[in-house]
C-alpha positions as CSV (number, residue, x, y, z in Angstrom):
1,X,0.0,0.0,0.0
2,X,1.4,3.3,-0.9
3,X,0.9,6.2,1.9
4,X,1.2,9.6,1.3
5,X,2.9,11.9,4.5
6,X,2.6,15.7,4.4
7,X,3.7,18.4,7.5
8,X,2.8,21.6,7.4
9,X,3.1,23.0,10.7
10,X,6.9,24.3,10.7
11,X,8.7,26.5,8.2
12,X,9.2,23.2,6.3
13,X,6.6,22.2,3.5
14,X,7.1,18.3,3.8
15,X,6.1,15.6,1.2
16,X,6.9,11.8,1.3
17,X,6.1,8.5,-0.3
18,X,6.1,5.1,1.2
19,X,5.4,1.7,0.8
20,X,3.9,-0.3,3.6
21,X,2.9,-3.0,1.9
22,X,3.2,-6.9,3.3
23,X,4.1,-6.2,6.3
24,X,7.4,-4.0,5.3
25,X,8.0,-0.2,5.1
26,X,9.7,1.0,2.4
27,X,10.4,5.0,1.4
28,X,9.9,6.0,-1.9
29,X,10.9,9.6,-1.5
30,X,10.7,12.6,0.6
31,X,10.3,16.4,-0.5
32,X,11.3,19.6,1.8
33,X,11.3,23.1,1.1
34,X,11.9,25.1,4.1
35,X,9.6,28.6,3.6
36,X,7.1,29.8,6.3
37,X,5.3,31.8,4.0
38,X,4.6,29.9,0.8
39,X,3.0,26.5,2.0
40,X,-0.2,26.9,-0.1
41,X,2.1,27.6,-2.9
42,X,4.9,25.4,-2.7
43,X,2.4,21.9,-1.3
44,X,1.0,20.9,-4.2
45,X,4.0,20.8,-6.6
46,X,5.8,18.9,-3.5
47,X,3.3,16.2,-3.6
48,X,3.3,16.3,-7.3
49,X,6.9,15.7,-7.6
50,X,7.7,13.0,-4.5
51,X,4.6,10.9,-6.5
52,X,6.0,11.0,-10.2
53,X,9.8,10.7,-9.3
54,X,8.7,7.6,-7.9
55,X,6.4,6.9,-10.6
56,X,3.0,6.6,-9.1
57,X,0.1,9.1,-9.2
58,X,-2.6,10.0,-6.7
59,X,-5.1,7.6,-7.7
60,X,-2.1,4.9,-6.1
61,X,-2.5,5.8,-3.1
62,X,-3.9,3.8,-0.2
63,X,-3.9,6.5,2.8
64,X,-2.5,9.7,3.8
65,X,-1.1,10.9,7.0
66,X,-1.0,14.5,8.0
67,X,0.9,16.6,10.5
68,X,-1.5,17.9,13.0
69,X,0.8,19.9,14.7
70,X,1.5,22.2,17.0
71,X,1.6,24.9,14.7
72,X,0.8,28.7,13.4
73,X,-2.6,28.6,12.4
74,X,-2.1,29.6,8.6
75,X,0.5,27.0,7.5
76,X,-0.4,24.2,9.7
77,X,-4.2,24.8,8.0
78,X,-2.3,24.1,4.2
79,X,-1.4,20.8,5.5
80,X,-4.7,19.4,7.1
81,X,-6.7,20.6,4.5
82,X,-5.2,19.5,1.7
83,X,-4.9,16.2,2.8
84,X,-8.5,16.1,3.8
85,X,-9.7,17.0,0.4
86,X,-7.3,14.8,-0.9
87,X,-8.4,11.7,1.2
88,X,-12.1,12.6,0.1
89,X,-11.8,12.9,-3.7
90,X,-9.6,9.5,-3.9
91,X,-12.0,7.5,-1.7
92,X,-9.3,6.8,0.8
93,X,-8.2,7.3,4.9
94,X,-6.3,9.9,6.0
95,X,-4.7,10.0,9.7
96,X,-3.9,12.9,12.0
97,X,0.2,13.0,13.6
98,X,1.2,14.9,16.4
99,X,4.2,17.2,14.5
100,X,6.2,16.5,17.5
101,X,5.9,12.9,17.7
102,X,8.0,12.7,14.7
103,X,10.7,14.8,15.3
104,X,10.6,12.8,18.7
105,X,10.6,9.3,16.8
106,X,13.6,10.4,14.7
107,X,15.4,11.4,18.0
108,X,16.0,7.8,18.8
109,X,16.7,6.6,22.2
110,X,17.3,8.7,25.7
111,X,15.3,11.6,27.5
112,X,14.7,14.5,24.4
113,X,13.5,18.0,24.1
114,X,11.0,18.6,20.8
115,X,10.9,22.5,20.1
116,X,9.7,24.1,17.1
117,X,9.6,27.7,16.6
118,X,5.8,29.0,17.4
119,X,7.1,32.9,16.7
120,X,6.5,35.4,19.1
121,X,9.3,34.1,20.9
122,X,8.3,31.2,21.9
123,X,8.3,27.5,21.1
124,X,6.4,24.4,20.9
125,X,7.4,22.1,22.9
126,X,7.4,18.2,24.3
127,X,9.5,15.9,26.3
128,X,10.0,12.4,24.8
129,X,12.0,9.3,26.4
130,X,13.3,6.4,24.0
131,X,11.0,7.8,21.3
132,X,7.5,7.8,23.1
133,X,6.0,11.5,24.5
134,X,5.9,11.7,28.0
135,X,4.2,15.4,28.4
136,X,1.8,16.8,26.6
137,X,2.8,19.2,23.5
138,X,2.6,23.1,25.0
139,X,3.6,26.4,23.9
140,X,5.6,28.7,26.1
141,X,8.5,31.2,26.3
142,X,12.1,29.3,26.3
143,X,12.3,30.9,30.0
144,X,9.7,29.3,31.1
145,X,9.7,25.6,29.5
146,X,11.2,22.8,31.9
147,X,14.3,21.2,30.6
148,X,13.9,17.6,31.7
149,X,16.1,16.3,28.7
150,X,19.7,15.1,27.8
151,X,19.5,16.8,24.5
152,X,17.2,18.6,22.3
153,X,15.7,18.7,18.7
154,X,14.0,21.0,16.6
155,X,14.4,24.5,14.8
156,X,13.2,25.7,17.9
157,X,16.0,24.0,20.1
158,X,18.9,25.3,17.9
159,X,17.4,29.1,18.1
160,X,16.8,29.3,21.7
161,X,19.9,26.8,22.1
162,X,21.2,29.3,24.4
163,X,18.3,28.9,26.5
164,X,17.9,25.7,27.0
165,X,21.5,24.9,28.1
166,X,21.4,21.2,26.4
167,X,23.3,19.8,23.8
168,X,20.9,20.4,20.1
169,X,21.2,17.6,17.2
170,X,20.9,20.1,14.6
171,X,20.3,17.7,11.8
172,X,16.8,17.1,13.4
173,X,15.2,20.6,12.8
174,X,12.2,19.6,11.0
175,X,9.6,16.7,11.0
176,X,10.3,13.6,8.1
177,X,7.2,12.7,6.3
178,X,8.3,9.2,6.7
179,X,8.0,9.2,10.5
180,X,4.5,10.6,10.1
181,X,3.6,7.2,8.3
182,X,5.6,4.8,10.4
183,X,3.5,6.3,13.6
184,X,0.5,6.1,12.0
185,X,0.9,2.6,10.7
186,X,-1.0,0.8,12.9
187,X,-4.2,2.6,11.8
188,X,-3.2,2.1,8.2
189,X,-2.8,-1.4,8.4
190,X,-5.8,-2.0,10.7
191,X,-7.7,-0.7,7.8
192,X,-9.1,2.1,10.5
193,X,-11.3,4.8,9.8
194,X,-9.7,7.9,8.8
195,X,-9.1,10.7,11.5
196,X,-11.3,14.4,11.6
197,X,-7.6,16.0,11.2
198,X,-8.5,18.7,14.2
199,X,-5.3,21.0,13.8
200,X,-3.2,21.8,17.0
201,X,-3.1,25.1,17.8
202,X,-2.5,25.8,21.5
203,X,-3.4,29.3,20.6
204,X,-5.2,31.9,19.0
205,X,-4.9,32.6,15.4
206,X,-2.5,35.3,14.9
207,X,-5.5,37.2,12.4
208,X,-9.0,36.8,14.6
209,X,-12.0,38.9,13.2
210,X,-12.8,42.2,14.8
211,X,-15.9,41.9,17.4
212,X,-16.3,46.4,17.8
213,X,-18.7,47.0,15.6
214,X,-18.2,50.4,13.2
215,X,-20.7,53.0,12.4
216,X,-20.4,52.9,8.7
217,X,-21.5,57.0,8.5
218,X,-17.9,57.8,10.4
C-alpha cells in the first residue's frame, strides 16, 4: 500500500512516499522546502513531484497521514486541508500525527526535548523518552519551559539553544514525512477509519475577526 505523508506545521513544506505494503515499510521519497510563508504555494508541486519521481500518481494511493501539529494557524491549516480534500476525492483514509511525535521518533533513544519555533518568541514544545512523548505538546516562552532532557531537537531548540542549556542535534530541525507514516501505521494497516484531522493550535490565530462593531456613516 502506498501512503502519502505531508507536515505543514513548521517553516518546512514536507512531502513523502512510502510503501507499507506486506508487512514492510519502504520510502519512496521525501520532499522539503523550508519557507514559512509559501506552503499553499509550494504543497502541491511537492506532492506532485515525491509521487512521479517515484512513478505513481494520486489515484495509487492507499492512505494519507498528516501533520496535526502544534503549529501557526495559517501554515499548519495548508497541510490538514489538503490532505482532507485529498483523502475525500480518492475515496481513501487519511490519519492525524502529532508534529512532535516525529521529530521525537527520529530522536531515537534517551530523554529529548522537541521545540519548534511558534514565533513570538516562543516555542512548541514536548518531552519524549526512547522515542515515546511523555508530556503533553505546550507552547511557552524558552524561559519558562522545563528542561527535563539530555539533548534537544527542533528549529526551535537550535534558536533558543542558548536557552535551554542542552546539547541540540541540529540535523533534526524539521519533521520527516516518513516518520508521520511509520506512527501512523497501525491505523493504516488495521484498515481504521480515517481521522477528523483537528489542527493543533494551543493558541489563538494570529488574524481573529474584529468583534467592535463600526458605524459605517464615520
Amino acid at each position: 500500500m502506498l501512503v502519502l505523508g505531508l507536515d505543514t506545521a513548521t517553516p518546512a513544506v514536507t512531502a513523502a512516499l512510502a510503501d507499507v505494503g506486506g508487512g514492510a515499510f519502504r520510502g519512496l521519497g521525501e520532499r522539503r522546502t523550508v519557507d514559512p510563508r509559501a506552503h499553499g504555494e509550494l504543497l502541491a508541486p511537492q506532492i506532485q513531484r515525491v509521487l512521479a519521481e517515484a512513478g505513481y500518481r494520486p489515484r495509487d494511493l492507499g492512505a494519507i497521514v498528516a501533520g496535526t501539529g502544534p503549529g501557526p494557524f495559517t501554515g499548519l491549516r495548508v497541510g490538514l486541508a489538503t490532505a482532507a480534500a485529498m483523502g475525500q476525492a480518492l475515496g481513501i483514509p487519511a490519519y492525524g500525527v502529532c508534529t512532535l511525535d516525529a521529530l521525537g521518533r527520529a530522536a531515537g533513544p534517551g530523554r529529548v526535548l522537541v521545540a519548534t519555533d511558534a514565533r513570538r518568541r516562543e516555542v512548541y514544545y514536548a518531552t519524549y523518552q526512547d522515542g515515546k512523548r511523555v508530556t503533553e505538546p505546550d507552547v511557552a516562552k524558552p524561559a519558562d519551559v522545563v528542561v527535563d532532557a539530555e539533548r534537544a531537537v527542533g528549529e526551535g531548540a537550535l534558536k533558543y539553544s542558548d536557552v535551554f542549556g542542552i546539547p541540540i542535534d541540529d540535523r533534526l530541525l524539521y519533521p520527516s514525512g516518513e516518520a508521520l507514516i511509520a506512527l501512523a501505521l497501525d491505523k493504516i494497516r488495521a484498515g481504521a477509519n480515517g481521522d477528523p484531522l483537528t489542527p493543533l493550535y494551543l493558541r489563538r490565530p494570529d488574524a481573529v475577526a474584529s468583534v467592535t462593531k463600526k458605524n459605517v456613516l464615520q
